[in-house]
Residue frames as qw, qx, qy, qz and C-alpha x, y, z in Angstrom:
[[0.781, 0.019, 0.351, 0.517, -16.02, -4.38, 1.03],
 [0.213, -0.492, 0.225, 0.813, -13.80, -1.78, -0.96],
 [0.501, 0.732, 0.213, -0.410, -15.58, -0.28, -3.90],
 [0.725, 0.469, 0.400, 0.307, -14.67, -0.37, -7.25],
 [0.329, -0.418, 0.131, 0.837, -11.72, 1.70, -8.41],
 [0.493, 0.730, 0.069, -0.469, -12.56, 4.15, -11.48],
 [0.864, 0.458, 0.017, 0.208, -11.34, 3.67, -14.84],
 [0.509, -0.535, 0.298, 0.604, -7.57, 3.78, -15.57],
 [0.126, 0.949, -0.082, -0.277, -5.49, 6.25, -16.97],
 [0.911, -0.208, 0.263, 0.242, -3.49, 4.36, -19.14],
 [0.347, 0.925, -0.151, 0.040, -1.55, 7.57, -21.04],
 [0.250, 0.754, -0.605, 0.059, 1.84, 7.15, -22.11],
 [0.670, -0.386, 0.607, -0.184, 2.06, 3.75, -20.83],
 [0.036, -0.351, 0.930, 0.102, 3.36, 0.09, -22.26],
 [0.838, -0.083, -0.506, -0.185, 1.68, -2.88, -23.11],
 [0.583, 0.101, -0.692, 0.413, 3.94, -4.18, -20.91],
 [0.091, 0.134, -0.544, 0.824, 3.36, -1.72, -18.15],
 [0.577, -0.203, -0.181, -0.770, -0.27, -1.93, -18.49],
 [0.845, 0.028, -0.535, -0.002, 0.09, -5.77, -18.08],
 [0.340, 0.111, -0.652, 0.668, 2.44, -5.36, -14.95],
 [0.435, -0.118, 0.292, -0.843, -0.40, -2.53, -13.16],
 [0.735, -0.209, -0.322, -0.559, -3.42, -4.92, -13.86],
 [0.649, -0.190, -0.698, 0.234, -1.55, -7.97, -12.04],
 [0.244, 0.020, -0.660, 0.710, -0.76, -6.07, -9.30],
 [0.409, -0.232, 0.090, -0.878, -4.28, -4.38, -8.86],
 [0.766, -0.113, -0.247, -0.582, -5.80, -7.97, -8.87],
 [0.494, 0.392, -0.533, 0.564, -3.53, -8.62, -6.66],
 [0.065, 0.053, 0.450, -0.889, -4.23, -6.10, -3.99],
 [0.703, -0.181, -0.055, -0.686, -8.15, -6.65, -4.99],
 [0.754, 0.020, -0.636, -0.163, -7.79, -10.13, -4.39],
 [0.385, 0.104, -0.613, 0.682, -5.85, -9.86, -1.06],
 [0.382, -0.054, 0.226, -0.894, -9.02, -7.05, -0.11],
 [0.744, 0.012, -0.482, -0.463, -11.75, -10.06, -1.28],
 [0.768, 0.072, -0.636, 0.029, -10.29, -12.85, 0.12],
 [0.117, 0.110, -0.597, 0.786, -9.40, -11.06, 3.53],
 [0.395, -0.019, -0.024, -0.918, -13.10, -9.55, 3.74],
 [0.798, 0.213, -0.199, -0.527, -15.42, -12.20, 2.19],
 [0.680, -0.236, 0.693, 0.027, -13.04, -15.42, 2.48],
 [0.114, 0.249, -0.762, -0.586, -11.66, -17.01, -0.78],
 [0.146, 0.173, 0.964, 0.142, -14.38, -19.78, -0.30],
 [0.097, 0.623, 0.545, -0.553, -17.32, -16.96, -0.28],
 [0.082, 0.658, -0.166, -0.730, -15.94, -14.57, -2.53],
 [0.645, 0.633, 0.426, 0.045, -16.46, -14.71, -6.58],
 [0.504, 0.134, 0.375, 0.766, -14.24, -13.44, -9.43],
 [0.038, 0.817, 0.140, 0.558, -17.01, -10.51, -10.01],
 [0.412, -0.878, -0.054, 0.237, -16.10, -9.46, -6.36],
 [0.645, -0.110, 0.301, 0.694, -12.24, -9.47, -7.72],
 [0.401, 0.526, 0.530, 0.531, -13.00, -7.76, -10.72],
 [0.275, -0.873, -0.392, -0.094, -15.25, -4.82, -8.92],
 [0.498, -0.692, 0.217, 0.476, -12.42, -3.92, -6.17],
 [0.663, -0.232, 0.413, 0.579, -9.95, -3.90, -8.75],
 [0.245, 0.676, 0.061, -0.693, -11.95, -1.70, -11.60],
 [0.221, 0.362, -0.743, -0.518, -10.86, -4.33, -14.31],
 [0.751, 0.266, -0.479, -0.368, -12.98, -6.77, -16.80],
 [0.891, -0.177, 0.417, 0.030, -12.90, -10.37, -16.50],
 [0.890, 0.355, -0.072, 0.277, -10.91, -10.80, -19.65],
 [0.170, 0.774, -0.440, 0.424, -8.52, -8.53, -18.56],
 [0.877, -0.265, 0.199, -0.347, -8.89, -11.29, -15.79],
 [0.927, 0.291, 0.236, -0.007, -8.17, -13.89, -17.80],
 [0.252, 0.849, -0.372, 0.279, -5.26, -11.82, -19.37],
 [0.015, 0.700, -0.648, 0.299, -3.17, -12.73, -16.34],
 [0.347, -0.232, 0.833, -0.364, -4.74, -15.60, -14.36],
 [0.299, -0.052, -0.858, -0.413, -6.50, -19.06, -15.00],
 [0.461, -0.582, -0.546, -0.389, -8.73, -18.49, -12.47],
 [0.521, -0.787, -0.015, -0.330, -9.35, -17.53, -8.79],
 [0.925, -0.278, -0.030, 0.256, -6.78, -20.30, -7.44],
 [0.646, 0.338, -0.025, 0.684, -3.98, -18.94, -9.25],
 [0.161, 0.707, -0.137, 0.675, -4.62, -15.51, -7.96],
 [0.764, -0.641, 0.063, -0.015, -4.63, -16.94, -4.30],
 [0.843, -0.359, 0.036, 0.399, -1.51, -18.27, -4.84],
 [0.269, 0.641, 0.071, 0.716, -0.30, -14.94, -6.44],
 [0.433, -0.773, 0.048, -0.461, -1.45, -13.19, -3.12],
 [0.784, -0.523, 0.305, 0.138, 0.38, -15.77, -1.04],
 [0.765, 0.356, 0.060, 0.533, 3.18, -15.51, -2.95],
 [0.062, 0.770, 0.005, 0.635, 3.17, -11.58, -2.80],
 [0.593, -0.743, 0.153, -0.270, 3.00, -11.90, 1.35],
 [0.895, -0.352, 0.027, 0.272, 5.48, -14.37, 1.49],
 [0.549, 0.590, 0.123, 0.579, 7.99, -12.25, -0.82],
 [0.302, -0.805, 0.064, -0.507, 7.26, -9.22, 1.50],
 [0.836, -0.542, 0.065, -0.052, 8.35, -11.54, 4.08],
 [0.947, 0.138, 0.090, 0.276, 11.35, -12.88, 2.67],
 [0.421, 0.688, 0.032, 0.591, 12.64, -9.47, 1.80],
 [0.401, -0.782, 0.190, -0.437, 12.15, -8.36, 5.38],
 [0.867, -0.408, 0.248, 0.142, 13.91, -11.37, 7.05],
 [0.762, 0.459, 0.109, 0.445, 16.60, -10.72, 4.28],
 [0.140, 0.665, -0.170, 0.713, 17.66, -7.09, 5.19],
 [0.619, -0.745, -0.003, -0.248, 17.26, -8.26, 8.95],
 [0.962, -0.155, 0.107, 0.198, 19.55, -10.83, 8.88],
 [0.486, 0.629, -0.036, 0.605, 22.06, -8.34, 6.84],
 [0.115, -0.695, 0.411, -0.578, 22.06, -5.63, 9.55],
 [0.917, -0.279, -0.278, -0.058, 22.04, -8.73, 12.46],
 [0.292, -0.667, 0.685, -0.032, 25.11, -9.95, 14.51],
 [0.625, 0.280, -0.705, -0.184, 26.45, -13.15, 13.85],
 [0.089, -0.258, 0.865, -0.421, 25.12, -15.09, 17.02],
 [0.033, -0.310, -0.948, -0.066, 22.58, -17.72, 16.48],
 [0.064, -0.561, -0.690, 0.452, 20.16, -16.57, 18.89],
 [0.078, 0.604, 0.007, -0.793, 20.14, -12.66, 17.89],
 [0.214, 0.157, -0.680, -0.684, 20.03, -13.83, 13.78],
 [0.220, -0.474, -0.826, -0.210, 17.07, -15.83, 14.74],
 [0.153, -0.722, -0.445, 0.507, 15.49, -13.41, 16.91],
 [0.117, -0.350, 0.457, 0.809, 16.13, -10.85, 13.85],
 [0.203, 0.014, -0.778, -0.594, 14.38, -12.92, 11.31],
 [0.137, -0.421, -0.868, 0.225, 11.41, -13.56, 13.35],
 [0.062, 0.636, 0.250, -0.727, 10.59, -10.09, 14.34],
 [0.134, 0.226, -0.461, -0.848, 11.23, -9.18, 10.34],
 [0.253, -0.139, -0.837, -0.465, 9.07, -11.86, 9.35],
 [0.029, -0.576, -0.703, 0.416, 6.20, -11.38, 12.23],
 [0.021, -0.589, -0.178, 0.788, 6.12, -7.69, 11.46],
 [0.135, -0.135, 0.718, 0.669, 5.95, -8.49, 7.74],
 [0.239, -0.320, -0.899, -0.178, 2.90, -11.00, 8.07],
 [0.244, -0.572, -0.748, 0.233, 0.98, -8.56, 10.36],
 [0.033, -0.368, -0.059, 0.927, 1.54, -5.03, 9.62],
 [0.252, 0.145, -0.676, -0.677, -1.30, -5.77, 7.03],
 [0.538, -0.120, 0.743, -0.380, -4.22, -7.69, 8.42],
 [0.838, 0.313, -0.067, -0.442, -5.44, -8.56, 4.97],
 [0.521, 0.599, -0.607, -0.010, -2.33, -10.70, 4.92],
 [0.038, -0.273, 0.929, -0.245, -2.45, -12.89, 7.79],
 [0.714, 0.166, 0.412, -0.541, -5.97, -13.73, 6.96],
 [0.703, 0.628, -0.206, -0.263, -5.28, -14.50, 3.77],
 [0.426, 0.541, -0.721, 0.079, -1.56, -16.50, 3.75],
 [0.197, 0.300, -0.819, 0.448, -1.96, -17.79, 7.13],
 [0.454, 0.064, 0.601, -0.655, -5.84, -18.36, 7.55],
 [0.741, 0.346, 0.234, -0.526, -7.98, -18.53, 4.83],
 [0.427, 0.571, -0.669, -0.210, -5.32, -19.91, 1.89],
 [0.199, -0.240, 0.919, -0.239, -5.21, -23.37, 4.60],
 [0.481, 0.134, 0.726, -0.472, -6.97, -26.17, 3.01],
 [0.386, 0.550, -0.219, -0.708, -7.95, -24.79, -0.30],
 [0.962, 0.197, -0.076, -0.174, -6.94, -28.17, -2.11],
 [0.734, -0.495, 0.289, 0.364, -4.12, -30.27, -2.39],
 [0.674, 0.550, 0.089, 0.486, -2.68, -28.59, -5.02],
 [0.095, -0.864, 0.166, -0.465, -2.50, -25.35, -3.00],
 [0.703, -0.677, 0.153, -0.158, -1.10, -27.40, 0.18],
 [0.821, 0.321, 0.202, 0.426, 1.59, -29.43, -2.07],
 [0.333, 0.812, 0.123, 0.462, 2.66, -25.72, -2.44],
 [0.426, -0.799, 0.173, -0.388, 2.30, -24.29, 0.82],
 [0.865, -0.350, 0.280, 0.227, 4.62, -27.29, 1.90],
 [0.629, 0.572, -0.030, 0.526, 7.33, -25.96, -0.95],
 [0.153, 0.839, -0.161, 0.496, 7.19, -22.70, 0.71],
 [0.715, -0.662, 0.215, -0.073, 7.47, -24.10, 4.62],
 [0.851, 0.029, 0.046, 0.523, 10.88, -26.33, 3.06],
 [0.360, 0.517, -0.119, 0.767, 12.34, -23.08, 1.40],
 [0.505, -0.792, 0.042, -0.341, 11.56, -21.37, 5.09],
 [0.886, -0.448, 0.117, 0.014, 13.43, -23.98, 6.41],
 [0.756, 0.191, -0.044, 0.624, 16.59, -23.77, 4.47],
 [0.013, -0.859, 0.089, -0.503, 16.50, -20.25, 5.82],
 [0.682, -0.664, 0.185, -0.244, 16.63, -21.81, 9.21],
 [0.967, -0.108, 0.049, 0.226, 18.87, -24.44, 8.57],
 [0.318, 0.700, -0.234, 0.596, 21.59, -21.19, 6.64],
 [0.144, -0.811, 0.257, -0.506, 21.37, -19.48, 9.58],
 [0.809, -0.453, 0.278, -0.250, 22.16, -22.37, 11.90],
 [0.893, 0.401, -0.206, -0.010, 24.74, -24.12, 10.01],
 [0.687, 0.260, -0.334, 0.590, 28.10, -24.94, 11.60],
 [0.157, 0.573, -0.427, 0.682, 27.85, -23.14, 14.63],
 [0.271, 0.081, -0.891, 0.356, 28.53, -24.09, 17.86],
 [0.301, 0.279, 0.555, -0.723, 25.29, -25.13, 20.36],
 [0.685, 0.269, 0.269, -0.621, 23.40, -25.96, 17.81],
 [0.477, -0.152, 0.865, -0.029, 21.92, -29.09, 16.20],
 [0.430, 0.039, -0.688, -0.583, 20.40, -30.46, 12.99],
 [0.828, -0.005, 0.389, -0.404, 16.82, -31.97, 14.54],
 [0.399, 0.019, 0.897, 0.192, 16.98, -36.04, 13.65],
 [0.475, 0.546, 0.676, 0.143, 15.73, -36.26, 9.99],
 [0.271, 0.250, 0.213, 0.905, 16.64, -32.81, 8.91],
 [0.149, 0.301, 0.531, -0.778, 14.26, -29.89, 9.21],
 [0.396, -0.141, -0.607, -0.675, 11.33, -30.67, 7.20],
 [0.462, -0.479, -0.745, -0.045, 9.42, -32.22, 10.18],
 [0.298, -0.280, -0.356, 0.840, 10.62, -29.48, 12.54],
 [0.072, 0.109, -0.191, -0.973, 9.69, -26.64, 10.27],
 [0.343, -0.242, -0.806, -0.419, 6.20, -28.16, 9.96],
 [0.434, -0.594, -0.531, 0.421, 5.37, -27.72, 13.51],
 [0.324, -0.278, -0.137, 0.894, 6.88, -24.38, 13.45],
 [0.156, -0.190, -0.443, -0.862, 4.62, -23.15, 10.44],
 [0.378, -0.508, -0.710, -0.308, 1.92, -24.96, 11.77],
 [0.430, -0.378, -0.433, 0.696, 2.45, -23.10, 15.30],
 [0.194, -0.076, 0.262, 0.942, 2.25, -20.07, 13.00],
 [0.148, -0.231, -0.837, -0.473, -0.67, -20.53, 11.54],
 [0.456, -0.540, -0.684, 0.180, -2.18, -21.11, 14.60],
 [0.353, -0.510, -0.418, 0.664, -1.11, -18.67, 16.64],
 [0.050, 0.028, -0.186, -0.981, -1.40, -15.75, 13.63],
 [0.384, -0.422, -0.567, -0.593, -5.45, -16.88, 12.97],
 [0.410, -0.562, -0.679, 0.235, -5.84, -16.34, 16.71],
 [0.532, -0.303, 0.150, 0.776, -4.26, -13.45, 16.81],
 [0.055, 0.108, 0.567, 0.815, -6.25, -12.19, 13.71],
 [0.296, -0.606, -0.631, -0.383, -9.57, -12.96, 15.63],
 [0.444, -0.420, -0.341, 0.714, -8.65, -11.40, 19.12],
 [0.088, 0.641, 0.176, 0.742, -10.31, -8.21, 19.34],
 [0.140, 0.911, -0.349, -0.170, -8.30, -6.13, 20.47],
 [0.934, 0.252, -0.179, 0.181, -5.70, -7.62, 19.01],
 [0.743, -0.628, -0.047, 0.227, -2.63, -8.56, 21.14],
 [0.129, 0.872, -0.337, -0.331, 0.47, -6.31, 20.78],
 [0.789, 0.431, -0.420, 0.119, 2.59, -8.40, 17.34],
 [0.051, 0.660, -0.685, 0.304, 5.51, -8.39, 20.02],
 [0.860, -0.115, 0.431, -0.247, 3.11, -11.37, 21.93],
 [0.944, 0.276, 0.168, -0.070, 3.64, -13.28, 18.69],
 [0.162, 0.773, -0.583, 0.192, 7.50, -11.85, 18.49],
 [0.366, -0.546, 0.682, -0.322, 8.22, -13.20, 21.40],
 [0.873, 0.111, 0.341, -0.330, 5.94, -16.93, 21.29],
 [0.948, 0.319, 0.005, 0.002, 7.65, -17.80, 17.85],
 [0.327, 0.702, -0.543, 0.325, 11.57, -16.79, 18.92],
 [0.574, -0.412, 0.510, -0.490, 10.86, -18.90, 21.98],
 [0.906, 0.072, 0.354, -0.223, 9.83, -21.91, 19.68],
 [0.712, 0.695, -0.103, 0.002, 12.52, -21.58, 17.37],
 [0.229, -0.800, 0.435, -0.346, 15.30, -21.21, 19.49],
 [0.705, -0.309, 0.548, -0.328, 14.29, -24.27, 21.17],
 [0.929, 0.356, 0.023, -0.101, 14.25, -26.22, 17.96],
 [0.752, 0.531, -0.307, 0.243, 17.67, -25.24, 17.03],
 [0.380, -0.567, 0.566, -0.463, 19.18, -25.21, 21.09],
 [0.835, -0.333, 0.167, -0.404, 17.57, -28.40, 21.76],
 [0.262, -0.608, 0.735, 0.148, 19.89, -31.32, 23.17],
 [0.653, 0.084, -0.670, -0.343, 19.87, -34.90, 21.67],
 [0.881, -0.450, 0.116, -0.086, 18.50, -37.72, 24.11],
 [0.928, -0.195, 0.069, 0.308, 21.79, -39.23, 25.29],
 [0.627, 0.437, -0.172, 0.622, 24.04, -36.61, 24.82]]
């Protein structure tokens, strides 16, 4: 695992800014820990160590380990969001190509990083049901992405019951297919998993109704 940074240099700096650097460092130690060691393995002194800061200084930002998981999966999904955001901007306006767009942003997001698909999309699964209560927040707000981009145009359908049961499958597809993906050594070129989840999405929002 990643050694312990040295002390910081906190010259000419803020409270505030001091307070901003620490989250993010225990942050990015937490993401290195929890990738490495597994959240259920790992231990607040590992945190601490990687990161070069104190438990109170800990304490300072988070109530404990949980919280900074869901800080870290927060931070990957953000990253994500922002990339499927500035895809969908430069995009075309046909269904297919705006989903194929946002996929690739968000595949390439979740995997240019491996501490991040271990972590958001492996090890974060399960944690309790507070953390899963969550992780079902973020899969809805996913889905209203899906449902934007699909609104009102022609050829495509609102699955029966809205997408909240769809997008479930789809994450859960995810999930899957990124924690295989994550063990696979070598690991298969991201375009595999390009392709696999613009294939399954597609279909969701393509697919006919019985009887019509």
């Amino acid at each position: 695992m990643t050694s312990g940074r040295t002390r910081h240099n906190y010259t000419g700096t803020s409270v505030a800014e001091r307070q901003v650097e620490r989250r993010a460092l225990f942050i990015d130690a937490g993401l290195t820990v929890f990738a490495e060691k597994s959240y259920a393995n790992s231990s607040l002194t590992d945190v601490c160590a990687v990161a070069g800061l104190s438990r109170r200084q800990f304490y300072e930002q988070f109530a404990g380990r949980e919280e900074l998981l869901v800080a870290v999966y927060d931070s990957v999904q953000d990253k994500a969001g922002a990339a499927v955001a500035e895809a969908l901007a430069a995009a075309s306006d046909d269904v297919h190509a705006l989903i194929d767009a946002a996929v690739r942003a968000y595949t390439k997001a979740i995997t240019d990083d491996i501490r991040c698909a271990k972590v958001a999309f492996v090890d974060i699964v399960g944690v309790s049901p507070e953390i899963e209560e969550y992780r079902a927040q973020v899969r809805d707000r996913w889905g209203e992405v899906v449902a934007a981009i699909a609104a009102g145009r022609d050829g495509v359908r609102l699955p029966p019951g809205g997408w909240r049961v769809p997008m479930a499958a789809f994450i859960g597809a995810v999930n899957g297919a990124v924690h295989q993906w994550s063990l696979d050594d070598p690991r298969p070129p991201v375009d595999e998993l390009v392709d696999v989840f613009s294939t399954i999405l597609n279909s969701l929002i393509s697919a006919v109704s019985p009887g019509s």
